[in-house]
N, C-alpha and C positions, 0 to 999 in steps of 0.2 A: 450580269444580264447584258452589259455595254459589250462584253467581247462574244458571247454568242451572235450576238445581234452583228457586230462586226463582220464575225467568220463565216457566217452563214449569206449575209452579202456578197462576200467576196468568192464564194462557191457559186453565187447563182441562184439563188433557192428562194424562189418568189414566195413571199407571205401574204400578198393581198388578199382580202376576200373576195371572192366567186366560186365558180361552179364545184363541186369537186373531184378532182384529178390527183392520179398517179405518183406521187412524190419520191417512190424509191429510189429512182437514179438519182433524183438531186442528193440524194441522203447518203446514197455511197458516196458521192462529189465529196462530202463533207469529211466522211469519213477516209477520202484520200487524201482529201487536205491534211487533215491531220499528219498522217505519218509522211506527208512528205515536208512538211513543215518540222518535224524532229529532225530530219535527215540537212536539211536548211540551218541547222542552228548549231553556229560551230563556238569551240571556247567554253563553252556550255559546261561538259562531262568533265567531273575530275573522279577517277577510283582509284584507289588507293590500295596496294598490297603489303601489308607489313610485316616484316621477315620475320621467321622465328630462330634464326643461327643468326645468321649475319648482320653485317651494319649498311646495308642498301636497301632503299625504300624504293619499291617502285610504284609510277600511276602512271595512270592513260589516262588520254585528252584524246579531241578532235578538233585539230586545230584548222581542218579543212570538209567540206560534205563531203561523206560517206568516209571519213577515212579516220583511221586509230594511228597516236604515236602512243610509244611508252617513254619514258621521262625515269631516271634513276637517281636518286637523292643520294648521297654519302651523310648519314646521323652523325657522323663525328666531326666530322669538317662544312657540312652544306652545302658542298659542291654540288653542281646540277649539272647533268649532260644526257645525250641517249641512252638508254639502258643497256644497248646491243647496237648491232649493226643490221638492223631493219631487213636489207635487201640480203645479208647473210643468209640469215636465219628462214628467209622467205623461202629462199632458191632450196634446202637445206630441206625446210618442212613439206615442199611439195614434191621433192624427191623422195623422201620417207613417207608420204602417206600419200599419196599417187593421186593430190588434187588440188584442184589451180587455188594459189595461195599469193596474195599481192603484198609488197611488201607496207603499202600504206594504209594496207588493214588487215593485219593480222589477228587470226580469231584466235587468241591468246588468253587463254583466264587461268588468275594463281597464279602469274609469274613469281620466281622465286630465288635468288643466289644463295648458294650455300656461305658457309663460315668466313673461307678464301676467298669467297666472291668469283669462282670461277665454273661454278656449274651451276645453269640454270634450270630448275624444272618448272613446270609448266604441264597445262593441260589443253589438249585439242583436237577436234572433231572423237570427243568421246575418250581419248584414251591420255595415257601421263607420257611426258617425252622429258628425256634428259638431255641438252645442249653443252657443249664445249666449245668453248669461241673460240680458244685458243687451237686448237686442234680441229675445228669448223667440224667436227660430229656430233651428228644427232641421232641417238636411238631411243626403242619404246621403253615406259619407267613404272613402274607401278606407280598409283595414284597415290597419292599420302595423306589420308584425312588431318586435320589440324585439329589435336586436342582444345575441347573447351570445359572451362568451369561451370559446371550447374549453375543458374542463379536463386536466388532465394522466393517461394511461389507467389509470396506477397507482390515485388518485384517485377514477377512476368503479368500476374494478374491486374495491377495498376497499371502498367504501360498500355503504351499504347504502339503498338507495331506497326511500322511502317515498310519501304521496299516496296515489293511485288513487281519488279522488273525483273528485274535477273536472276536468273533459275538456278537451285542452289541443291547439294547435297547433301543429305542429314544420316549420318550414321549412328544409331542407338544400339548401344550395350548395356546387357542389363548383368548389373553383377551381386546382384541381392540374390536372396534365398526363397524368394518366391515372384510371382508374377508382375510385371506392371503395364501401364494403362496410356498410349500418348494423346494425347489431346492437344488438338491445333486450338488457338485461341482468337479472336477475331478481333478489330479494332475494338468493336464496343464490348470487347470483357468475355463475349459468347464460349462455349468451349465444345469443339466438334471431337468424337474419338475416332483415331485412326488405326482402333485397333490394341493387341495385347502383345508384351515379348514374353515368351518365357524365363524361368530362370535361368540365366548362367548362357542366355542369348544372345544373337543381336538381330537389328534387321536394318534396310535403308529406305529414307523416306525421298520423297522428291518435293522440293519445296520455293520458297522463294529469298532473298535474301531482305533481312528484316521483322521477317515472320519469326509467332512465337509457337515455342512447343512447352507445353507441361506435363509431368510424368506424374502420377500415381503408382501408389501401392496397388493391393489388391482390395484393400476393402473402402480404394478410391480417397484415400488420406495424399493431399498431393506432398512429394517429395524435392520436389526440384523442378526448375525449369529451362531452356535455353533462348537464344536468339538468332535464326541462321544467319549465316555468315557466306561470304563467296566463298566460291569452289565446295571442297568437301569437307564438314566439322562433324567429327567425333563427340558425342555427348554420351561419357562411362554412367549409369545411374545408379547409385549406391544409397548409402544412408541419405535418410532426411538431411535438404541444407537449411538450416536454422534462419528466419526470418530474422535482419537486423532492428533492432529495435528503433522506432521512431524519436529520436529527442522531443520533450519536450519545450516547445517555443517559451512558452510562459515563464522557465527554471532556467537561474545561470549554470552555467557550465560546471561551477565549482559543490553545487548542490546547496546554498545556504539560501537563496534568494526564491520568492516567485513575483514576476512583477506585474499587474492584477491593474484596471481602471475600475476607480472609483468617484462616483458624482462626476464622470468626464476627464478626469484627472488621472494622470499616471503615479501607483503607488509601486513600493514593495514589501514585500511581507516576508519575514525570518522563517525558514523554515520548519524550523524547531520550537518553532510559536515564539507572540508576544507583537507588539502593534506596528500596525503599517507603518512606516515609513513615507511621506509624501514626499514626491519630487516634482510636482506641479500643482500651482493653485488656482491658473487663469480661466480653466476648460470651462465653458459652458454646453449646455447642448444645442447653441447654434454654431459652438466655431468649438467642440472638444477635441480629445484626443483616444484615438482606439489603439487595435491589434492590428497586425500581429506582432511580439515583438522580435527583437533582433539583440541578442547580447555578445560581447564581446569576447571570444576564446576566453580573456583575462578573468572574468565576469566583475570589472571595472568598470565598464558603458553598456548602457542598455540603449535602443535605435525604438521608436513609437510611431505615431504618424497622430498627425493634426491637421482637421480638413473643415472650412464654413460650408454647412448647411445652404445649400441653394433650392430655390422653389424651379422644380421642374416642368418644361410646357407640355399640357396635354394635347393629345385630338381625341376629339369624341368621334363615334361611330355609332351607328344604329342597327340591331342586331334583328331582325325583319321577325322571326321565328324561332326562338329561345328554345330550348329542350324544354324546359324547368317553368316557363307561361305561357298564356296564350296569346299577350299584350306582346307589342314590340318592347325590347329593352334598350335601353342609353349605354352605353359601355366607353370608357377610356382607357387611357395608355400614357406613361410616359413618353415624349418624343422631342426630344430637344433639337432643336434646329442650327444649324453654323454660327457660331458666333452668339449663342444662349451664356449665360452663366454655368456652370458642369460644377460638381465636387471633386474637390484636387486636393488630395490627402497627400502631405507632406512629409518627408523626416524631421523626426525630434529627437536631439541627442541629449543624455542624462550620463552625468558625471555620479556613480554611488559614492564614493569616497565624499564629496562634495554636497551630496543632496540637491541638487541645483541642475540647472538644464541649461547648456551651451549655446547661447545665441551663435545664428547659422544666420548666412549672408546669402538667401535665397533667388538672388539675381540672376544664378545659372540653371536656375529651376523653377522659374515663375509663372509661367502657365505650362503645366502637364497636362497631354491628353492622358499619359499613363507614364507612371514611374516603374520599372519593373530590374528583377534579376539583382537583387539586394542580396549585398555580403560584405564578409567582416573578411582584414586581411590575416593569415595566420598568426603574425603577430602581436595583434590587437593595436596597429599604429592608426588605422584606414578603415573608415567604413565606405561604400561603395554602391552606386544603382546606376542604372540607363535611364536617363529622362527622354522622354518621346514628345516635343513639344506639340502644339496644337498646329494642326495645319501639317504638319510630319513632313516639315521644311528643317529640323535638326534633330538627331539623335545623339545624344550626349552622355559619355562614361564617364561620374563627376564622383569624385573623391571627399570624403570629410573626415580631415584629421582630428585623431578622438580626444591629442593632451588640449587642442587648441579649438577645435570647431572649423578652420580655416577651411571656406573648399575651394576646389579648383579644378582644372576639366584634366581628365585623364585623355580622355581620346574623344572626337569631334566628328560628325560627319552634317555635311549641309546639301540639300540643294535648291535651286531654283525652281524644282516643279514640286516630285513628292520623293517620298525614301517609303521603300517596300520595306515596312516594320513587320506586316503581317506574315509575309511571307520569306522573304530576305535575310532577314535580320538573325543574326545566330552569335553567339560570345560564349567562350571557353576559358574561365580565369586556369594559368597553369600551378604548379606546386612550387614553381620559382617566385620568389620574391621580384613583385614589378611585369611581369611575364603574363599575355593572354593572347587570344585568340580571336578575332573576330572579323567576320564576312564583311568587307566594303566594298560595297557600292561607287567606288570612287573612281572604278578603272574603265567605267560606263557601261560594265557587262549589264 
């Protein structure tokens, strides 16, 4: 509400009460703010193009208003330099397609080096161009969609799709033996049809990058779905892709265990029967321990959460005219106010081999607003969460070694005002041992 209320000042757009007048210019005003406020905000854009031959990555940024660089990664080495020679390619492209082309914004999407690294194709204003830098030629290319994997329908139907900027091409092929069905799917789950292929077809859709598509049979049994992608993606539709199965949290890895709260307490239970196991005695139901849990690849350690019971502040309100009487009604709500008590569910680590629960040195985790994005490392050395302290003055990636309990901080970010958890905040553990990923904040973007 604080930044409408901002941007709407800073347009002009009187809200006082009196008579009432005309408001549509002010309301364009705003809506020019807007888009010239994207154009104002540089550093901002990163996209990414990742090759399907070769070992150069390329992205675009805009490291100035109005203007595009491309940036070329070397995968192997991590070298970083231009991708091209900018004002080349500019001079080059507007010769070949007969329109004013600047070198500090070129309308380039899908850039791409082949295996050598010495051809680059690319798409622009509508059609596919193949470059030679070396040879400084440019001619027209066929376009080349980029195979993609069906996903599984569970998959597209849980997600949640995002994008709808950049406008994207979707090529469906259908290589069944009978009809099928595409269906756009909408953030909240909705499913629109866009239609039917026939057998042994294909067709092209126009879409966004982001956006989800699901394909059906004929008698509407869904088969598969995708996710667009920039430039143009090929989606072949064939057999059903089989929904992966959900683990269940409860069951160690190994299949012998399920580990179950009982009277507050964390048990396990054999799964070929015969009596719990108890690995906690203390739980009450003012300070117990719940779900979900968290077991160790090994299925050695199992991860709980133990959190005290706080009395939460209401506000009462008065509800003037109730559907349901004729009487006014009293109505409340929870509403905790800054600086209230909150429920701050904890990790609990359980040695099985042991039957005993690891004291944990909770100093780097002592008031949570939220603990979130918990994992085990492939190993089973390391369990792992983001603590978001209160006040979202630290976000912290804190590590708990499973032979010992010891923690200690993986990665740290602090500031003096707030940290955008809500929206900022992004972590990608990688397949490398030690190795992730994560958006900071730190560089004042």
């Amino acid at each position: 509400m604080k930044i409408c209320m901002v941007i709407l000042a800073c347009c002009g757009l009187q809200l006082a009460a009196g008579e009432p007048r005309d408001i549509r210019e002010e309301m364009k005003g705003v809506e020019r703010f807007g888009r010239e406020l994207q154009e104002l905000w540089v550093g901002g854009e990163v996209r990414a193009y990742w090759p399907r031959e070769g070992t150069v990555l390329i992205y675009r940024t805009n490291p100035h208003p109005g203007d595009r660089q491309f940036m070329g990664v070397d995968l192997d080495t991590g070298a970083m330099a231009p991708a091209f020679d900018h004002a080349a390619l500019a001079k080059a492209l507007a010769a070949a397609s007969g329109k004013e082309v600047r070198a500090t914004d070129l309308p380039l999407d899908g850039p791409e080096y082949d295996a050598a690294g010495e051809e680059l194709r690319f798409q622009a204003f509508g059609k596919g161009w193949l470059y030679q830098a070396g040879a400084d030629s440019l001619k027209p290319d066929e376009i080349r969609p980029a195979p993609a994997n069906l996903l599984p329908p569970g998959e597209i139907l849980r997600g949640a799709g995002g994008g709808g900027g950049q406008a994207a091409t979707l090529i469906v092929e259908n290589t069944r033996g009978d009809e099928i069905e595409m269906f756009w799917v909408s953030g909240n789950h909705q499913r629109k049809s866009y239609g039917r292929v026939p057998a042994g077809k294909s067709t092209s859709l126009s879409t966004y990058v982001g956006h989800r598509w699901l394909f059906t049979d004929a008698h509407g049994d869904p088969l598969g779905g995708i996710e667009a992608r920039a430039g143009a993606t090929t989606a072949r539709v064939g057999d059903a892709v089989a929904d992966k199965p959900r683990p269940k949290r409860d069951e160690s890895p190994d299949g012998k265990w399920r580990a179950v709260v009982r009277d507050h307490n964390v048990a396990v239970v054999p799964k070929e029967g015969g009596d719990p196991v108890m690995l906690s005695t203390g739980g009450t139901a003012e300070d117990g321990y719940s779900e979900p849990f968290h077991w160790s690849p090994d299925s050695s350690r199992v991860v709980a959460w133990r959190a005290k019971a706080e009395d939460v502040r209401k506000v009462y309100i008065v509800q003037s005219s109730p559907k349901d009487q004729l009487q006014p009604k009293l109505i409340n709500y929870d509403y905790a106010k800054p600086g209230d008590p909150i429920r701050q569910p904890k990790p609990r680590m359980f040695d099985l081999a042991g039957r005993r629960e690891l004291v944990l040195d909770d100093s780097l985790f002592s008031k949570p607003w939220e603990i979130a994005a918990p994992s085990w490392s492939a190993d089973s050395t390391e369990f792992s969460f983001v603590y978001n302290r209160r006040g979202h003055q630290v976000m912290r990636l804190v590590g708990v070694r499973a032979e010992s309990g010891a923690v200690r901080v993986i990665h740290e970010e602090l500031s003096k005002t707030f940290i955008d958890y809500s929206q900022k905040f992004w972590l990608h553990r990688l397949p490398e041992p030690g190795q992730l990923l994560w958006a900071s904040e730190s560089s004042g973007y």
